[in-house]
One Martini backbone bead per residue (centre of mass of N, CA, C, O) as a GRO file, in nm:
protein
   84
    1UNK     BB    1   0.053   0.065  -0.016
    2UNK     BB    2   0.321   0.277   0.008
    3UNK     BB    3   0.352   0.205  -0.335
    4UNK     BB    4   0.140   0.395  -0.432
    5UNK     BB    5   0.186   0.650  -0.215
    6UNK     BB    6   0.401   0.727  -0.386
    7UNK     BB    7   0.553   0.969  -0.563
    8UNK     BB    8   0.668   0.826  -0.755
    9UNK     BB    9   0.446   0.666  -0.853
   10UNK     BB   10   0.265   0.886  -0.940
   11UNK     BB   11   0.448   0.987  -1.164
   12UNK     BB   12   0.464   0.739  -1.320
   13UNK     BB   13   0.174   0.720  -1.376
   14UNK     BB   14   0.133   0.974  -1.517
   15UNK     BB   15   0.304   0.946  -1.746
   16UNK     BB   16   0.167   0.647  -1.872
   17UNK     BB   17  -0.109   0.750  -1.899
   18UNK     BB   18  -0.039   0.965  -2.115
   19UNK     BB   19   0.085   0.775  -2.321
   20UNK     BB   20  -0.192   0.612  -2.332
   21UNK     BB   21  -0.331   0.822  -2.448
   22UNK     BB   22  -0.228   0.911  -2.696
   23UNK     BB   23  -0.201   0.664  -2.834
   24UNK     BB   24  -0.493   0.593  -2.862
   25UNK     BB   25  -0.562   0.867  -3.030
   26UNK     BB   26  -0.400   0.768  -3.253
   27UNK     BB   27  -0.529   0.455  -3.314
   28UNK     BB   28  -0.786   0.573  -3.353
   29UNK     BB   29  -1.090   0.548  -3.503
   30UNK     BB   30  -1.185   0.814  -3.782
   31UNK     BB   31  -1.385   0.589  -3.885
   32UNK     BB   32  -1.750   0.516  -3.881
   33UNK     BB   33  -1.980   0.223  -4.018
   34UNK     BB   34  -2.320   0.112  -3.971
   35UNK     BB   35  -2.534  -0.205  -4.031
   36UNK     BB   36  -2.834  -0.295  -3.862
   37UNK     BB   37  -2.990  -0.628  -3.784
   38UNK     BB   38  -3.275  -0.685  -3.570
   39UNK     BB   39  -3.374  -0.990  -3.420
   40UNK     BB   40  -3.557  -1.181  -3.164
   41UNK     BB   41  -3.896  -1.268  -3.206
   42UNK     BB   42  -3.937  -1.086  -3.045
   43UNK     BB   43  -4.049  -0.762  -2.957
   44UNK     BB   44  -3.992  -0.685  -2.654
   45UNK     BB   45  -3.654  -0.745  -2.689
   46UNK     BB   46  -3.607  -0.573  -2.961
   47UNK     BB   47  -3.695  -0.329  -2.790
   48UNK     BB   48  -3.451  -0.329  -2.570
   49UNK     BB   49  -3.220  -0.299  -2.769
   50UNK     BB   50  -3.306  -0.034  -2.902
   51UNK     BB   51  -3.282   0.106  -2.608
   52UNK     BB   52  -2.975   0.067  -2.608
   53UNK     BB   53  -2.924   0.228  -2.876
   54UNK     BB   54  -3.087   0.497  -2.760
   55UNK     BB   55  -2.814   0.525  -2.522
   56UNK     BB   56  -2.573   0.527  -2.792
   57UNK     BB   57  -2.632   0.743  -2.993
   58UNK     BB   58  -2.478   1.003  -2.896
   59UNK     BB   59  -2.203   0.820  -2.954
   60UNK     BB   60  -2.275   0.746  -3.264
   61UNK     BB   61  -2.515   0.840  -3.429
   62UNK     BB   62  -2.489   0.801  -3.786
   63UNK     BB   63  -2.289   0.588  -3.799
   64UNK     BB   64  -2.501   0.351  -3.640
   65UNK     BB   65  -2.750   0.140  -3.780
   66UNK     BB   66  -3.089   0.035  -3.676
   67UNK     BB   67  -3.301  -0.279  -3.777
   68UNK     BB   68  -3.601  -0.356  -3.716
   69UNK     BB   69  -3.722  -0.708  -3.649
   70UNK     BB   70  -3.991  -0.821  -3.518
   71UNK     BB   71  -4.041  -1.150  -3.644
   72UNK     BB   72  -3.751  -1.224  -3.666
   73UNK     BB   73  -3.452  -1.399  -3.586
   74UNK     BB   74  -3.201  -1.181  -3.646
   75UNK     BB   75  -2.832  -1.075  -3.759
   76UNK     BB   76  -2.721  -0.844  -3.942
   77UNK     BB   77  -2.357  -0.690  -4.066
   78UNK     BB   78  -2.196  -0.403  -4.129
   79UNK     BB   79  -1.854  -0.269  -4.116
   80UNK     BB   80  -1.677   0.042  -4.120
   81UNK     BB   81  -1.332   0.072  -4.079
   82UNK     BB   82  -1.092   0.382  -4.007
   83UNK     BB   83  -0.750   0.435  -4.001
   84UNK     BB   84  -0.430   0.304  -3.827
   0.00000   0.00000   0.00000
């Protein structure tokens, strides 16, 4: 617990952490596109499904459309990554 709490362990995380968030957003895909088909035989849990895509809209956006059936139970999808 003592090497924790030490100003050295401090001050190597903060160095090891800024260069580990640095590196990933560079090596973060630029560009994301994808359409999802997806049904699960049920309405109802077809329904929470979707409900959990209607809370990560925010960060998905227009890029990652999803495209409910009610009726069957499938998942098709497409997916575009562009990056480094």
């Amino acid at each position: 617990m003592k090497v924790i709490q030490s100003d050295t362990f401090k001050s190597a995380f903060g160095l090891c952490s800024g260069q580990l968030f640095s590196l990933l957003k560079s090596i973060r895909p630029r560009k994301v596109k994808g359409k999802l088909l997806i049904g699960t035989g049920d309405p109802a849990s077809t329904g929470q499904v979707l409900s959990v895509y209607g809370m990560l809209y925010p960060f998905l956006g227009n890029n990652i459309s999803v495209i409910p059936d009610f009726e069957q139970q499938i998942i098709e999808g497409e997916l575009l990554i562009k990056g480094r």
